[in-house]
DRENRO-855863 format. One line per 10 residues: number of its first residue (from 1); their letters; for each residue x, y, z of N, C-alpha, C, O. Coordinates in Angstrom, 1 decimal, m for minus. Example, Ala and Ser with C-alpha at 12.3 -4.5 7.8 and 13.67 -1.06 7.14 Angstrom:
BEGIN
1) AS) 13.2,m5.7,7.8,12.3,m4.5,7.8,13.2,m3.3,7.8,14.2,m3.3,8.5  12.8,m2.2,7.1,13.7,m1.1,7.1,12.9,0.0,7.9,13.4,1.1,8.0
END
This chain:
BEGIN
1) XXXXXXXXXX) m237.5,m273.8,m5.0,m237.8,m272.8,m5.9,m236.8,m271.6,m5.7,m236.7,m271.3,m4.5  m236.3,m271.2,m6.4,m234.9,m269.5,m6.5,m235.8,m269.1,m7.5,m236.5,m269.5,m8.4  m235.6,m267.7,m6.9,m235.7,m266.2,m7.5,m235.0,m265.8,m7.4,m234.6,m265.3,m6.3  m234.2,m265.4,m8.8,m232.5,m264.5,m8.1,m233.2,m263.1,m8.9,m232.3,m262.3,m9.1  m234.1,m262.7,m9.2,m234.1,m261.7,m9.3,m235.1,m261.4,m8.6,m235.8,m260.5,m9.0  m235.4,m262.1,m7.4,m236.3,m261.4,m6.3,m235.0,m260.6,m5.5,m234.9,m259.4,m5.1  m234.1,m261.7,m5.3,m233.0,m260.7,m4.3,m232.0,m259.8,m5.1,m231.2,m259.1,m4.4  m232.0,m259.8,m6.2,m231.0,m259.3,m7.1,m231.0,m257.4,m5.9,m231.9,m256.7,m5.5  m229.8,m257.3,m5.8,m230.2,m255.5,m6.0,m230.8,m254.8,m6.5,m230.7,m255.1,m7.7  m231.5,m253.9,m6.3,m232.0,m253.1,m7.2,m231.5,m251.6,m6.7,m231.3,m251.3,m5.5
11) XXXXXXXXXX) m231.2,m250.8,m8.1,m230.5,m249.7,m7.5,m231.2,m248.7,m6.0,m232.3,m248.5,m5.6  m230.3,m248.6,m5.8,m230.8,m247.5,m4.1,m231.2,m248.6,m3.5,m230.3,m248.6,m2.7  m231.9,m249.5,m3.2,m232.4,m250.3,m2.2,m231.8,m250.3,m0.9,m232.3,m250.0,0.2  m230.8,m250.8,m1.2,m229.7,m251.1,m0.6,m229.2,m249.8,0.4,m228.8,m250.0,1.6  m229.2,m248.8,m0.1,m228.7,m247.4,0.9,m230.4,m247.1,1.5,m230.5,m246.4,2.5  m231.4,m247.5,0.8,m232.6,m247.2,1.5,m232.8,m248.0,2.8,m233.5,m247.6,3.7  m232.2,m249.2,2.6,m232.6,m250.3,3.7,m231.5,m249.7,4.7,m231.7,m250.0,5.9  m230.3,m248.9,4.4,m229.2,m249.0,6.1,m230.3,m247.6,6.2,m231.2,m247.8,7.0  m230.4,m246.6,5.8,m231.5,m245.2,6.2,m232.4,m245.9,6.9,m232.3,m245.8,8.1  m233.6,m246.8,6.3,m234.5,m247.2,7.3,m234.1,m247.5,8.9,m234.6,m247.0,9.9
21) XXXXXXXXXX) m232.7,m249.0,8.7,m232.3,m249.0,10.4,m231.8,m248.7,10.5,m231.1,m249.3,11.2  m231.3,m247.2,10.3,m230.7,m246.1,11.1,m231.5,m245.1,11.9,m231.2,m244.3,12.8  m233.2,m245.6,11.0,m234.2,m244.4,11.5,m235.4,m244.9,11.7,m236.5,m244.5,11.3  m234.8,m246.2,12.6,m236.0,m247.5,12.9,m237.5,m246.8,14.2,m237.5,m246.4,15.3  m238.3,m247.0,13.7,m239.6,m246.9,14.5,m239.6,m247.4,16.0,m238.8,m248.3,16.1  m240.1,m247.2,16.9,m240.0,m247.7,18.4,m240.9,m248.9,18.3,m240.7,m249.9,19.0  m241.6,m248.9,17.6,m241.9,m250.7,17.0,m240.9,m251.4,16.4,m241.1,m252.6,16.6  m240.2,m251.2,15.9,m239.3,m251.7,15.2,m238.2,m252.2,15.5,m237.6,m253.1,15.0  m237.7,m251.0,16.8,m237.0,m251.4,17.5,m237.3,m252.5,18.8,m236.6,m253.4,19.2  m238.5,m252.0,19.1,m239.2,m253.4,20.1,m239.4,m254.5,19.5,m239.5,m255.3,20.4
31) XXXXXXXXXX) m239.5,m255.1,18.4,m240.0,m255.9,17.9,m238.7,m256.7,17.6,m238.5,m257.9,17.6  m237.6,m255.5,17.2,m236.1,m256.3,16.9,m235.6,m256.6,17.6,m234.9,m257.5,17.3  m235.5,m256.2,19.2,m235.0,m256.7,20.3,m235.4,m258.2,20.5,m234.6,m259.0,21.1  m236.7,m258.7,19.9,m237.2,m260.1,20.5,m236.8,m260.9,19.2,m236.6,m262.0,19.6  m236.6,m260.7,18.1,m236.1,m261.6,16.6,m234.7,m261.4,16.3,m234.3,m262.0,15.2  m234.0,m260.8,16.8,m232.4,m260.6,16.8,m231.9,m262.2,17.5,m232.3,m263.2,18.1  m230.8,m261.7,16.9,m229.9,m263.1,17.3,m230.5,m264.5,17.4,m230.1,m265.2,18.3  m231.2,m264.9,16.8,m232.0,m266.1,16.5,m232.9,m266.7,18.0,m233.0,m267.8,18.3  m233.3,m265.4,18.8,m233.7,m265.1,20.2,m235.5,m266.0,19.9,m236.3,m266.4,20.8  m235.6,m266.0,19.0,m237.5,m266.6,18.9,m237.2,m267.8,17.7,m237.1,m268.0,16.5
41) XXXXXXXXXX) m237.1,m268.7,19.1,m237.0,m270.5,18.6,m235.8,m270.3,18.2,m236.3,m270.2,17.1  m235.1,m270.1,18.1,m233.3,m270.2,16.9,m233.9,m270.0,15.5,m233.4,m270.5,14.5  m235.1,m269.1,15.4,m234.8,m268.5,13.9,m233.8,m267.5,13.2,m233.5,m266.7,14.1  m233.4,m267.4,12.7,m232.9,m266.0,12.1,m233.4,m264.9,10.9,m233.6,m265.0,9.7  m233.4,m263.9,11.6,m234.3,m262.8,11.3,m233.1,m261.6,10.8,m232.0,m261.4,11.4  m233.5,m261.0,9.6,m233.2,m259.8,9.0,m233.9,m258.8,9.1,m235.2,m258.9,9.1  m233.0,m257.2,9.1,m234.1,m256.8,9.2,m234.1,m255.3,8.3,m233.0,m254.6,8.5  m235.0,m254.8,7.6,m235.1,m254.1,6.3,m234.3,m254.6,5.3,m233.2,m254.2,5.2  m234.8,m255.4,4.6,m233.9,m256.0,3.2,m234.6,m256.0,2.3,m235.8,m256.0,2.1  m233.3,m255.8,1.3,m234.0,m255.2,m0.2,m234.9,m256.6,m0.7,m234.3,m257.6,m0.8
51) XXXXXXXXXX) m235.8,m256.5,m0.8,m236.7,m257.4,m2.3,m237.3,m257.3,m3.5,m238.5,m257.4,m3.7  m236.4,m257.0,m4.3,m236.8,m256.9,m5.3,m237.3,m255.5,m5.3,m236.7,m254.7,m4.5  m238.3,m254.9,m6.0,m238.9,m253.5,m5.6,m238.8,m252.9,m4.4,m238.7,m251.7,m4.3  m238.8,m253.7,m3.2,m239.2,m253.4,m2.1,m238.4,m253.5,m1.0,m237.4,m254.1,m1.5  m238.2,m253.2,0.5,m237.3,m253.0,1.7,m238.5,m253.3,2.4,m239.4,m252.6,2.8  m238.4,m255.0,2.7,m239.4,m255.8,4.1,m239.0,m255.2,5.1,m237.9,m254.6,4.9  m239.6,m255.0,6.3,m239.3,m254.6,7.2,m238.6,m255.6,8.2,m237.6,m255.2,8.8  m239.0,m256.9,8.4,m238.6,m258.1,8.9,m238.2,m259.4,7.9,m238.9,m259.4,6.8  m237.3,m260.5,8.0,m237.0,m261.6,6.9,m236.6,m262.7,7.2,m235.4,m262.7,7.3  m237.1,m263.8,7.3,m236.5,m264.9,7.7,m236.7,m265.4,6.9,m237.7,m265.9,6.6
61) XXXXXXXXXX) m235.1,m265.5,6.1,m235.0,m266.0,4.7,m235.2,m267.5,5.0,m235.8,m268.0,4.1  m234.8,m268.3,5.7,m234.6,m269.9,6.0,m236.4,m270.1,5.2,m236.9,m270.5,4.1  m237.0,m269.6,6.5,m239.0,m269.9,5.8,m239.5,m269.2,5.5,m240.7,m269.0,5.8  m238.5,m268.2,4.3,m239.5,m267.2,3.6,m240.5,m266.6,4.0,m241.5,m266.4,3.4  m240.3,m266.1,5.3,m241.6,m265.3,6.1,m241.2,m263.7,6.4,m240.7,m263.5,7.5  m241.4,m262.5,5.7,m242.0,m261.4,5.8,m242.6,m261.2,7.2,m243.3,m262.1,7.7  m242.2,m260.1,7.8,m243.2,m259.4,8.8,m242.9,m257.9,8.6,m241.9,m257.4,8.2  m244.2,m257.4,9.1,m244.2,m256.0,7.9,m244.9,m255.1,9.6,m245.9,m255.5,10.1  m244.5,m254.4,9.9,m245.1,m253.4,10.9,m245.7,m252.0,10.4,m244.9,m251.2,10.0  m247.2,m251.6,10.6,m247.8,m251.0,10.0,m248.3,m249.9,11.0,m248.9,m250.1,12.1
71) XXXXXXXXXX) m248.0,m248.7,10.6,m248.6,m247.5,11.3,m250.2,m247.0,10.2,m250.5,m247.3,9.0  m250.9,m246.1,11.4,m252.1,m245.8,10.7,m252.1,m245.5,8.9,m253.1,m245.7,8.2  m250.8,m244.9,8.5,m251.1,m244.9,6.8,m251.5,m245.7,6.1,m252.2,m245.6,5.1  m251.1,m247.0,7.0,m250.8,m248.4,5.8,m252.6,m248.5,6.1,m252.8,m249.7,5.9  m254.0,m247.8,6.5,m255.1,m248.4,6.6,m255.5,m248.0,5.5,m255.5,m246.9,5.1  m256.1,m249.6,4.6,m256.8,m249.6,3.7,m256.1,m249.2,2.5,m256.8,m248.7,1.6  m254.5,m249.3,2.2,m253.4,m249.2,1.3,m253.2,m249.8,m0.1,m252.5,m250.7,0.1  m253.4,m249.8,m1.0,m253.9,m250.0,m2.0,m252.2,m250.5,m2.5,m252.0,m251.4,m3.3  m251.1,m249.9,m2.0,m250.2,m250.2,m2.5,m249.3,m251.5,m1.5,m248.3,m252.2,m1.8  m250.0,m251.4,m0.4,m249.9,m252.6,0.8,m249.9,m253.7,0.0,m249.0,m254.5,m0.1
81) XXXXXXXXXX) m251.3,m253.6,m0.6,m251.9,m255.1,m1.1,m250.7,m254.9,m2.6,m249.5,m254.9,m2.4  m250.9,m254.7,m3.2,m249.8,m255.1,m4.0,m248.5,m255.4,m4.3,m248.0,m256.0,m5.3  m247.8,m254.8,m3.3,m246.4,m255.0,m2.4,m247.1,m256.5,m2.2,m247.2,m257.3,m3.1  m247.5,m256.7,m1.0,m248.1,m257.9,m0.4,m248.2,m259.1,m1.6,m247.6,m260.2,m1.7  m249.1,m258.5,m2.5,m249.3,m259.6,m3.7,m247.9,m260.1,m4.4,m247.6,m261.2,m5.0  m247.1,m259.0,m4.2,m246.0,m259.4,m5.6,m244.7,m260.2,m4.6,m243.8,m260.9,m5.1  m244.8,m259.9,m3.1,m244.1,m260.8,m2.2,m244.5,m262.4,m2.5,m243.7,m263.4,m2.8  m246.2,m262.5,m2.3,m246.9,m263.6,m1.9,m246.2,m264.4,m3.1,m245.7,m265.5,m3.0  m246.3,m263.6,m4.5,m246.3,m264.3,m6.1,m244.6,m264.7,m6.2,m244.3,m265.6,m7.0  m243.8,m264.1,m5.5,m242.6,m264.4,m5.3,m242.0,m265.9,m4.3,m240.9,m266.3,m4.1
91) XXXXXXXXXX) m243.3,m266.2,m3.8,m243.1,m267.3,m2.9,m243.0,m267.1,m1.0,m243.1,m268.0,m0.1  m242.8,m265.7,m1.0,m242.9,m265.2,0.4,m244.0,m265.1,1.1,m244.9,m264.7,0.4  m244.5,m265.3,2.8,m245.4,m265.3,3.0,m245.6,m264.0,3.6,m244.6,m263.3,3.5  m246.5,m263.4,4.2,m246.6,m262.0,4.9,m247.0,m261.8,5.8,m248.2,m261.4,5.7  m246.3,m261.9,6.9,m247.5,m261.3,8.5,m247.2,m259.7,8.3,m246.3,m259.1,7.8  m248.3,m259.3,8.9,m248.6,m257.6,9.2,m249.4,m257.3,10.5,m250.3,m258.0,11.0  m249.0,m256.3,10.9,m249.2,m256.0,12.4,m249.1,m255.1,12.7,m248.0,m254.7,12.5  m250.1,m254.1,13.5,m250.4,m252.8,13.8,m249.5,m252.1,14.7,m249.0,m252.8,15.6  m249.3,m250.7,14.6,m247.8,m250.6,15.8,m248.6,m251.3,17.0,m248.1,m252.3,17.6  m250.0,m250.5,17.4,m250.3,m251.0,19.0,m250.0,m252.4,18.9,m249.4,m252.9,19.9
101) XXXXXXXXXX) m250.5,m253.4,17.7,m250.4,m254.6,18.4,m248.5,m255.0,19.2,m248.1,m255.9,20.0  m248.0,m254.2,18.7,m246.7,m254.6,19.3,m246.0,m253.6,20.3,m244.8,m253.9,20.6  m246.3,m252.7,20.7,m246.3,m252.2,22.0,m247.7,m252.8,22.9,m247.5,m252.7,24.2  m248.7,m253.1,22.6,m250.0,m253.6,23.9,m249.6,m255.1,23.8,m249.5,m255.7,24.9  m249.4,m255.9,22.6,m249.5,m257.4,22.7,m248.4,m257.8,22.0,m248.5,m258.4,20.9  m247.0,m257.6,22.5,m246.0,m258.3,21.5,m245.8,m260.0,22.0,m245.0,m260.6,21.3  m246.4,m260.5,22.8,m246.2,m261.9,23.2,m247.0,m262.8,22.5,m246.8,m264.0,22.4  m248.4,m261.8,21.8,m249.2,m262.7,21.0,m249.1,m262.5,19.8,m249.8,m263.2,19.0  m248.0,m261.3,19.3,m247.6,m261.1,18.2,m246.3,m262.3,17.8,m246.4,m262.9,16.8  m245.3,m262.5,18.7,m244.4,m263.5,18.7,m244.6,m264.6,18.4,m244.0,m265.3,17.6
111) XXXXXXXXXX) m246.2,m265.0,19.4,m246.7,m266.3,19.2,m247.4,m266.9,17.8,m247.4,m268.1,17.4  m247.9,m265.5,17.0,m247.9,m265.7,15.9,m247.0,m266.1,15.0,m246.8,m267.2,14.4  m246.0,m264.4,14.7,m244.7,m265.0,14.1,m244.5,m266.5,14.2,m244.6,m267.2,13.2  m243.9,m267.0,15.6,m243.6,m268.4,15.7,m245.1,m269.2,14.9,m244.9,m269.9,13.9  m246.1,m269.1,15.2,m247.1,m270.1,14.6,m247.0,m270.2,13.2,m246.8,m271.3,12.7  m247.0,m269.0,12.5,m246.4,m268.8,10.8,m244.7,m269.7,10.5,m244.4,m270.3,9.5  m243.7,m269.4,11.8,m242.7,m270.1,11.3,m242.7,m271.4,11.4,m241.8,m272.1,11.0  m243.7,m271.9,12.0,m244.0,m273.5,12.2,m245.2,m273.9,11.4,m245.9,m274.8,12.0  m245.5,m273.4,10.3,m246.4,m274.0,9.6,m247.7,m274.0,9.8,m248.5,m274.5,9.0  m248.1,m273.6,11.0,m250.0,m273.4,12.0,m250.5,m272.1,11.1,m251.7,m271.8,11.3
121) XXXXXXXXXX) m250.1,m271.6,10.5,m251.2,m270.3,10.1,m251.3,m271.1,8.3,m250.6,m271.8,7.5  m252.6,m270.5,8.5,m253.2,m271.1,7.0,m254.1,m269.7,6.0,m254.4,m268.7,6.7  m254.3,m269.6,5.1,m255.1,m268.3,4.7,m256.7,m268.3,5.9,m257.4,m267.3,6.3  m256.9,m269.5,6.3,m258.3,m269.7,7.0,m258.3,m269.5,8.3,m259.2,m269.6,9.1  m256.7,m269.2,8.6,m256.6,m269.1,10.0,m257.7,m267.7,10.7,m258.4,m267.0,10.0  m257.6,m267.6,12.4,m258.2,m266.5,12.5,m257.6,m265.1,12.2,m258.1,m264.0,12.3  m255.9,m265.4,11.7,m255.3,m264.2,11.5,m255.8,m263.7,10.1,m255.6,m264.3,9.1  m256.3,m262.9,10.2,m256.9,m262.0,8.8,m255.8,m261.3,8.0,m256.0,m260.8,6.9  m254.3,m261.2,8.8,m253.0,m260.5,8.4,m252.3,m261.2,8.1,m251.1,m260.9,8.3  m252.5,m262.4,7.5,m251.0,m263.4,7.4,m251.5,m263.9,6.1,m252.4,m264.7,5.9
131) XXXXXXXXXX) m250.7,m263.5,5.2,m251.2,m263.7,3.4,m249.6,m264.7,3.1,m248.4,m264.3,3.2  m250.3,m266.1,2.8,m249.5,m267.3,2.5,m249.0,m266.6,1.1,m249.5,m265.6,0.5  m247.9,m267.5,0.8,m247.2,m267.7,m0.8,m248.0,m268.0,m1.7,m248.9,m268.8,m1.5  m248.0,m267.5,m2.6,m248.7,m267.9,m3.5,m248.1,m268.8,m4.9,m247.5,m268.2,m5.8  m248.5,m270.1,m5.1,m247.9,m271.3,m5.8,m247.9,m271.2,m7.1,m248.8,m271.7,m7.8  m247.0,m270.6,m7.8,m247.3,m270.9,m9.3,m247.8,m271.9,m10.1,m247.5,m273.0,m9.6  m248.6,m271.9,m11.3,m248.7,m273.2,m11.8,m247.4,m273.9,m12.0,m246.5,m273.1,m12.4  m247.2,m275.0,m12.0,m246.4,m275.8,m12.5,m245.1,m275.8,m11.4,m244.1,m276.5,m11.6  m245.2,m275.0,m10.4,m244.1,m274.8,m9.4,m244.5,m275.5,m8.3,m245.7,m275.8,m8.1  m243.2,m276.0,m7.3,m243.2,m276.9,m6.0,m242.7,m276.1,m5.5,m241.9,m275.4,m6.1
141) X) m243.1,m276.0,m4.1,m242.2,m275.0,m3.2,m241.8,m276.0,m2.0,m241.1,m275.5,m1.0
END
């Protein structure tokens, strides 16, 4: 399945995404230290890229997997879930994760990540933060 106007540019994105990793969070930067250079399993990971409306904060275009690191604003975000929805409807999946969980638990945060990049996380899983793709009718993914 392609979406070329999921990745298409969109004006400013693009200078918004080098601003972000120029003015990366101490989560962000911990979290990129362990997904750089294909360092977790030989994935490869991006990181602030434009999509469409939006600048993910993590990307692993190979398995379409989002990871999104969330400080106290993002609680109970109304524009989270819709960001989130219009990734999911795009075919992307979404992990999200609290700063503490990645300064107190980045080993169970990884192990996640990795469980999502290997196919183990399900909407039923115990992760309540990992919103699968969502299948269009008539579409194979």
């Amino acid at each position: 399945m392609r979406h070329d106007d999921v990745t298409k540019r969109r004006p400013g994105k693009t200078s918004q995404a080098r601003r972000l990793r120029r003015n990366e969070t101490e989560e962000e930067y911990r979290l990129w230290s362990e997904l750089r250079n294909r360092l977790l399993d030989g994935y490869k990971f991006s990181r602030q890229v434009p999509l469409g409306p939006y600048v993910v904060d993590f990307l692993c275009r190979e398995e379409r997997l989002v990871v999104e690191i969330d400080g106290f604003h993002h609680a109970q975000s109304a524009s989270d879930d819709i960001r989130t929805r219009w990734l999911n409807l795009n075919g992307y999946r979404v992990l999200r994760f609290w700063n503490h969980e990645i300064t107190q638990e980045r080993r169970a945060v990884l192990d996640t990540v990795l469980a999502a990049l290997k196919g183990q996380l399900s909407r039923n899983s115990d992760n309540r933060r990992f919103y699968p793709s969502i299948e269009k009718p008539g579409e194979q993914q």
